[in-house]
C-alpha positions in Angstrom: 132.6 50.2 96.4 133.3 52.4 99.2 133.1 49.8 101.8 134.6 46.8 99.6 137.4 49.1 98.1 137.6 51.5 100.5 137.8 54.2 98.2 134.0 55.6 95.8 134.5 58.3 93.2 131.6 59.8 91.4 130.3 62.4 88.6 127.3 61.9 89.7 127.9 65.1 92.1 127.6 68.1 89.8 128.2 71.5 90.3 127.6 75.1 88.7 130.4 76.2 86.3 133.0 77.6 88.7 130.9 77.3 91.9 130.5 75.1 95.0 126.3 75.3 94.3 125.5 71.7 94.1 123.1 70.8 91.7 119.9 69.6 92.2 120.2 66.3 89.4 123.2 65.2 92.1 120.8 64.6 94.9 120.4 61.4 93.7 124.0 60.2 93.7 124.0 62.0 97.6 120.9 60.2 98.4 122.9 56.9 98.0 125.9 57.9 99.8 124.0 59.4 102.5 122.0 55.6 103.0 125.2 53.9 102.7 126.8 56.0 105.5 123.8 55.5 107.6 124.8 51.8 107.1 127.7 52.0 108.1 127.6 54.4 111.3 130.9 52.9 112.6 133.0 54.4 109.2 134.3 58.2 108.8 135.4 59.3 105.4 137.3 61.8 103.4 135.7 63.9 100.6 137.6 64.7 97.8 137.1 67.4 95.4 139.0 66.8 92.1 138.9 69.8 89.0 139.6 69.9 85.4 142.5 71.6 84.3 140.9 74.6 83.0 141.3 77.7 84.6 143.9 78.8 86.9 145.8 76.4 89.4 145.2 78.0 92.8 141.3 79.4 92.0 141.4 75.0 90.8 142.5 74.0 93.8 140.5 76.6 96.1 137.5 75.5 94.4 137.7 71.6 95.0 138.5 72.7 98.5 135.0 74.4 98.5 133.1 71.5 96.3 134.1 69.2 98.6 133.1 71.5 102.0 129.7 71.4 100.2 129.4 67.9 99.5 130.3 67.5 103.5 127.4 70.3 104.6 125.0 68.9 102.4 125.4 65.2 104.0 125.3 66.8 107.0 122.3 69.2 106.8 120.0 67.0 104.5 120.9 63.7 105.1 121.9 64.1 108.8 125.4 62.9 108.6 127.5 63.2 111.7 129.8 66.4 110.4 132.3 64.6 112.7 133.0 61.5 110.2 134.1 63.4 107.3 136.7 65.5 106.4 136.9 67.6 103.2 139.8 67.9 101.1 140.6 69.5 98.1 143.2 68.7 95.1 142.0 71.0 92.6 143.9 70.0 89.0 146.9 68.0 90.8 145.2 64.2 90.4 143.6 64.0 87.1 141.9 60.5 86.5 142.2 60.8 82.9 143.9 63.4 80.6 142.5 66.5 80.3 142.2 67.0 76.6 138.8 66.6 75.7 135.4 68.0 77.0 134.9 63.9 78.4 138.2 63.8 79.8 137.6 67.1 81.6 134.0 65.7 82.4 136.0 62.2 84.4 138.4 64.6 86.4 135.7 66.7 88.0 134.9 64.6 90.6 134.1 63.5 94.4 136.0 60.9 96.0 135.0 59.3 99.3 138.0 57.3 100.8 136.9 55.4 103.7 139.4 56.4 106.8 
């Protein structure tokens, strides 16, 4: 999807509760990213981190910024990604995918997008 649509989002990158610690059941969903960027060496990208809306705004938002900084370090240091072809970003709570208002919904808007640049 990422090089047809330009634009990959995932669950399949999970993190502690309320922490940038990537979880080791995610390095499967990396794995596949990481091969499909290796693919593709011409292609940089831009990480998104997304967040539920529980918790405070700012600390939301501060934390997707660091989720998504992981995801970038961990393509980088494990999967030898250039660190020059991604950026990170972070939107905390501001771009939910679905509503927040059950524990699925809330499950669908934590999330990494990869938007081809």
């Amino acid at each position: 999807k990422l090089m047809t649509e330009g634009k990959f989002a995932t669950t399949g990158i999970l993190f502690d509760f309320n922490s940038a610690n990537i979880k080791v059941s995610s390095y499967g969903t990396l794995k596949d990213i990481a091969a499909v960027l290796k693919e593709n060496a011409s292609i940089n990208v831009k990480i998104v981190g997304h967040t539920d809306s529980d918790g405070d705004d700012a600390a939301n938002l501060d934390l997707s910024q660091k989720r998504a900084e992981a995801v970038k370090a961990i393509l980088s240091k494990e999967f030898g990604i250039d660190e020059n072809r991604m950026q990170a970003d972070g939107k905390g709570e501001t771009q939910p995918a679905v509503l927040n208002t059950s524990p699925e919904g809330k499950a669908q808007n934590r999330r990494v997008e990869f938007i081809k640049l």
